[in-house]
N, CA, C and O of each residue as an XYZ file, in Angstrom:
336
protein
N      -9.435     -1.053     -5.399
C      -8.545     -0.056     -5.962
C      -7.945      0.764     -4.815
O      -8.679      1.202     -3.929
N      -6.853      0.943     -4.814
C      -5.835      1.866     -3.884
C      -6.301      2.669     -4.382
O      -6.874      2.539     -5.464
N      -6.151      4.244     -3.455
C      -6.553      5.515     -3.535
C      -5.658      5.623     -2.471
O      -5.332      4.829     -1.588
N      -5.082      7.602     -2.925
C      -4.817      8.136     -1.666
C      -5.199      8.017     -0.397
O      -4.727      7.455      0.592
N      -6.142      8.651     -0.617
C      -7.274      8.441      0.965
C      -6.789      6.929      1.289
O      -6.449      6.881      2.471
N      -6.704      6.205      0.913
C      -6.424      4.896      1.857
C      -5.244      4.796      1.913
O      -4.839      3.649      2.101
N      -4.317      5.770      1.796
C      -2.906      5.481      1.446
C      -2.471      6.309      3.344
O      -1.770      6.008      4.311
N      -3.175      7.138      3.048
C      -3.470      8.499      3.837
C      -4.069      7.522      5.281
O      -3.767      8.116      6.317
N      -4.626      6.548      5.478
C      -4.993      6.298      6.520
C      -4.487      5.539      7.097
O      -4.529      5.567      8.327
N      -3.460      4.060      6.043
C      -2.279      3.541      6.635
C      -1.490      4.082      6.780
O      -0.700      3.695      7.641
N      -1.297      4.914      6.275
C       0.031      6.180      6.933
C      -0.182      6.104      8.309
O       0.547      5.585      9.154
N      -1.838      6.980      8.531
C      -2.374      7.416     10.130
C      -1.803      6.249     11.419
O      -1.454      6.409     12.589
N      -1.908      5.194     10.627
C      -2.278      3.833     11.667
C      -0.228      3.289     11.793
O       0.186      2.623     12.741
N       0.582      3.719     10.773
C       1.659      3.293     10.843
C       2.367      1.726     10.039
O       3.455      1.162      9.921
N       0.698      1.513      9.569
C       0.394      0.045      8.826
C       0.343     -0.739      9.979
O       0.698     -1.918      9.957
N      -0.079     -0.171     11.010
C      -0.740     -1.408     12.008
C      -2.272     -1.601     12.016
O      -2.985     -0.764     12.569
N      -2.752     -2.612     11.454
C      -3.796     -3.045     11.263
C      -4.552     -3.176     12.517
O      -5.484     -2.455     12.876
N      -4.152     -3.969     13.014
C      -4.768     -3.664     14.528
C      -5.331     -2.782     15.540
O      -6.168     -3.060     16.398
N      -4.526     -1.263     15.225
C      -4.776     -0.279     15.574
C      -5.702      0.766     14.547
O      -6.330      1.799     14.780
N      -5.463     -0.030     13.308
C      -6.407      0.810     13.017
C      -8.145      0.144     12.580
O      -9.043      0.645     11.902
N      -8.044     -1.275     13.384
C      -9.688     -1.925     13.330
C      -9.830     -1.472     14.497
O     -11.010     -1.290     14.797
N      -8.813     -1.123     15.564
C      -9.603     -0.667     17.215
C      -9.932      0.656     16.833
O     -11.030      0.978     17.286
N      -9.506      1.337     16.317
C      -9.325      3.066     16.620
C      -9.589      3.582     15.505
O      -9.426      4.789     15.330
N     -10.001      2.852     14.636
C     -10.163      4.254     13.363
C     -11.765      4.287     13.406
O     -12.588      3.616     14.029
N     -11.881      5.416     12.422
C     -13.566      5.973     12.608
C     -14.290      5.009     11.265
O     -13.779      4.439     10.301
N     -15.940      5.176     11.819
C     -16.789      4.471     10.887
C     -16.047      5.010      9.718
O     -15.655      4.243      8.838
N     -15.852      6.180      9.667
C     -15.640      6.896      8.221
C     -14.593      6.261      7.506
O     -14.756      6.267      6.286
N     -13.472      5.666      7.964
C     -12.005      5.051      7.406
C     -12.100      3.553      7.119
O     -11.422      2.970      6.273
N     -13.177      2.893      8.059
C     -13.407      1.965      7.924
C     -14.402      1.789      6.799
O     -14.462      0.712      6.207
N     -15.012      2.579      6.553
C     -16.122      2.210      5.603
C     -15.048      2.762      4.063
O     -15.215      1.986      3.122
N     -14.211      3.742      3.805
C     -12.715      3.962      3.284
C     -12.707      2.468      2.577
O     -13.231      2.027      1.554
N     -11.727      1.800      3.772
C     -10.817      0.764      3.369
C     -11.277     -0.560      3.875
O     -12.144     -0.609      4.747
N     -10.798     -1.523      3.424
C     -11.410     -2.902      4.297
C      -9.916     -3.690      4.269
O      -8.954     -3.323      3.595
N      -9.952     -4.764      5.090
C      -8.668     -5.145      4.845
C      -7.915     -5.656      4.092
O      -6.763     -5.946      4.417
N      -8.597     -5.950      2.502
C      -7.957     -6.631      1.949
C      -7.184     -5.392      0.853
O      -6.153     -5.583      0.209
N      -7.813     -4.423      0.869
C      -6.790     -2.896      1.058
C      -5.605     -3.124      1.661
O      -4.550     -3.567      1.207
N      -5.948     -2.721      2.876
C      -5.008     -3.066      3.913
C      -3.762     -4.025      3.775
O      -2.729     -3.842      4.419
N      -3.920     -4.942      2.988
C      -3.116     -6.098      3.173
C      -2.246     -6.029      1.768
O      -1.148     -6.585      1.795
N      -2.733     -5.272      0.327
C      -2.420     -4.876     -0.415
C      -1.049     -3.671     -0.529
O       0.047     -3.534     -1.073
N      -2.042     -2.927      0.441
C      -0.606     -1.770      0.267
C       0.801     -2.669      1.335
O       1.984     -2.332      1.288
N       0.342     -3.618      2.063
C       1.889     -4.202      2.949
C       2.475     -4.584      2.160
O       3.687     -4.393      2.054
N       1.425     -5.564      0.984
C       2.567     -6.343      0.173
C       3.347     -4.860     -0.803
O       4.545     -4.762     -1.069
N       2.721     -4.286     -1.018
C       3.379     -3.566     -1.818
C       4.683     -2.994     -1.335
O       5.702     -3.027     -2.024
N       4.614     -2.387      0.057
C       5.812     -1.794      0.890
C       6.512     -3.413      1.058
O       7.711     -3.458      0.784
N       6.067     -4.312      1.348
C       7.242     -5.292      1.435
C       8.241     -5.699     -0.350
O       9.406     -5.931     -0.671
N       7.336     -5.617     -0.822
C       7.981     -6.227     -2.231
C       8.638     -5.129     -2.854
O       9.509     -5.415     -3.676
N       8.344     -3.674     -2.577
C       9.357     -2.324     -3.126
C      10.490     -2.429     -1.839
O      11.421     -1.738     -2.255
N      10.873     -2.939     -0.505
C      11.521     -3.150     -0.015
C      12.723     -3.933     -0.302
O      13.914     -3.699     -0.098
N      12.039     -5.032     -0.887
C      13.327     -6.256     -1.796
C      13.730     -5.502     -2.927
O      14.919     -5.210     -3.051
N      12.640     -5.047     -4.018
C      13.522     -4.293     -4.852
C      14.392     -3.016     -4.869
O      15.261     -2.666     -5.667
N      13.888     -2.398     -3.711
C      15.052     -1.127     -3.610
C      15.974     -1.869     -2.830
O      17.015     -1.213     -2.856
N      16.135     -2.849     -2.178
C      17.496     -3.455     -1.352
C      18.326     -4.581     -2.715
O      19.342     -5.209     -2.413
N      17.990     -4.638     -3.509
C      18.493     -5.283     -4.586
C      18.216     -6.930     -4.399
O      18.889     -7.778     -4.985
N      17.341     -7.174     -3.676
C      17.196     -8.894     -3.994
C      16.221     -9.452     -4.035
O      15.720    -10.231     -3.224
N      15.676     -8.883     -5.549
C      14.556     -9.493     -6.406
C      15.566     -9.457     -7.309
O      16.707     -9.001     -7.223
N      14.823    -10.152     -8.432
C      14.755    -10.144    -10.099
C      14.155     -9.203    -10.761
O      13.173     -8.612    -10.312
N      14.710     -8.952    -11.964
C      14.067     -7.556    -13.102
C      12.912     -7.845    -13.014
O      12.086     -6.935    -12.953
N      12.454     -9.365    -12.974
C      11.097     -9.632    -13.817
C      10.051     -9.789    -12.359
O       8.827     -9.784    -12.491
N      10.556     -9.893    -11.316
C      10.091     -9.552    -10.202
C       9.467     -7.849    -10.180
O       8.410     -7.281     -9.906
N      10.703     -7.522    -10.602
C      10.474     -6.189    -10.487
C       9.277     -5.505    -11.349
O       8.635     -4.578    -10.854
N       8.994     -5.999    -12.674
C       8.495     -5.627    -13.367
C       7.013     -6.038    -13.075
O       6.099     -5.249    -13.312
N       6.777     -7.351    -12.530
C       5.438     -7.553    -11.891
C       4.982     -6.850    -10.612
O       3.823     -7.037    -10.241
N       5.891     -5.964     -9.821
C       5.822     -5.357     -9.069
C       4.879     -3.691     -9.755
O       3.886     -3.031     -9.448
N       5.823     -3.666    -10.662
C       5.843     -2.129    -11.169
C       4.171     -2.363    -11.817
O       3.292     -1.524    -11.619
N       3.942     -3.639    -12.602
C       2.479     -3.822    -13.354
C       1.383     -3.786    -11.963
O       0.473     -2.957    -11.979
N       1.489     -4.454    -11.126
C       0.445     -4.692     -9.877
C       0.158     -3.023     -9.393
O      -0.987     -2.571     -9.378
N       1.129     -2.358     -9.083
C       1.135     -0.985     -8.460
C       0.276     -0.646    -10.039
O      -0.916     -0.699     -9.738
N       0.341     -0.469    -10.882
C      -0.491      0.449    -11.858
C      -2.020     -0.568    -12.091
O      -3.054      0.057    -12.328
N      -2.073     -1.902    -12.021
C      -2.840     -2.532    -11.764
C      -3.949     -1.891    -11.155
O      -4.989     -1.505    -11.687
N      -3.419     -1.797     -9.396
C      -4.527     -1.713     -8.146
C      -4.541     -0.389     -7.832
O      -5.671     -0.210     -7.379
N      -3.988      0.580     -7.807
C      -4.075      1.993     -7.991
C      -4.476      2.462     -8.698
O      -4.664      1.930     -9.791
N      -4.832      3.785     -8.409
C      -5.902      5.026     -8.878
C      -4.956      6.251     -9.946
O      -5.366      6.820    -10.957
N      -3.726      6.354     -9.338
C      -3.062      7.384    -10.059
C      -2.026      7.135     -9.537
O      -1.815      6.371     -8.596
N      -1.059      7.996    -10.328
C       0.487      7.896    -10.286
C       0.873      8.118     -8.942
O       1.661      7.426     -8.298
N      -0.006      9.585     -8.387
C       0.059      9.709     -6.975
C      -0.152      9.082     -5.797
O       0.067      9.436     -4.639
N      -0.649      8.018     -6.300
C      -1.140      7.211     -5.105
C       0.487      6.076     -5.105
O       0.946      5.512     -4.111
N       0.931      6.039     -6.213
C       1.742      4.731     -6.154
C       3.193      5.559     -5.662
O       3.962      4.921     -4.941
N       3.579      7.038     -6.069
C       4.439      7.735     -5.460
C       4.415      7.306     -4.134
O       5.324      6.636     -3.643
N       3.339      7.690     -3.485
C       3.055      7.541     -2.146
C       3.227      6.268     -1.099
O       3.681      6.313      0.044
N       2.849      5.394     -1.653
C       3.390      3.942     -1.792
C       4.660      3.938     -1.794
O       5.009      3.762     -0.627
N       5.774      4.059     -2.630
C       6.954      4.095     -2.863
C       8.154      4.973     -1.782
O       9.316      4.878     -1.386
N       6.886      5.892     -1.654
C       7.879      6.678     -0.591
C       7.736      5.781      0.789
O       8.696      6.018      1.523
N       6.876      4.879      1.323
C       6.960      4.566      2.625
C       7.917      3.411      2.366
O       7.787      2.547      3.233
N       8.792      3.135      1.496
C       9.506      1.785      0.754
C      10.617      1.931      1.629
O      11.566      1.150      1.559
């Protein structure tokens, strides 16, 4: 499940994964694992196609179900949306 707090720590890292398995603390790591990690990219990549207009509605709409899917609250998927 997405949560802020993990939203909050790919923010920290810039969504570089790399930098954040060298450099983040036990505490973020024990947070998130990567398949987190790899979740919120697809998400910023696939709200990328749909705010640039080249997906499908129904693309879109499996987009919009997954985000309420794997998230915690509305706030977390705002948050998501804004790094789009």
């Amino acid at each position: 499940m997405i949560t802020l707090d993990k939203v909050k720590i790919y923010q920290r890292f810039n969504g570089d994964v790399d930098r954040w398995a060298r450099g983040g603390t036990k505490e973020e790591r024990s947070i998130m694992n990567d398949s987190d990690w790899f979740l919120i990219d697809s998400f910023i990549q696939d709200g990328n196609l749909v705010r640039k207009g080249l997906a499908a509605d129904s693309f879109m709409d499996s987009v919009n179900e997954r985000l309420n899917e794997n998230c915690d609250s509305e706030e977390t998927i705002q948050a998501i949306r804004e790094m789009e």
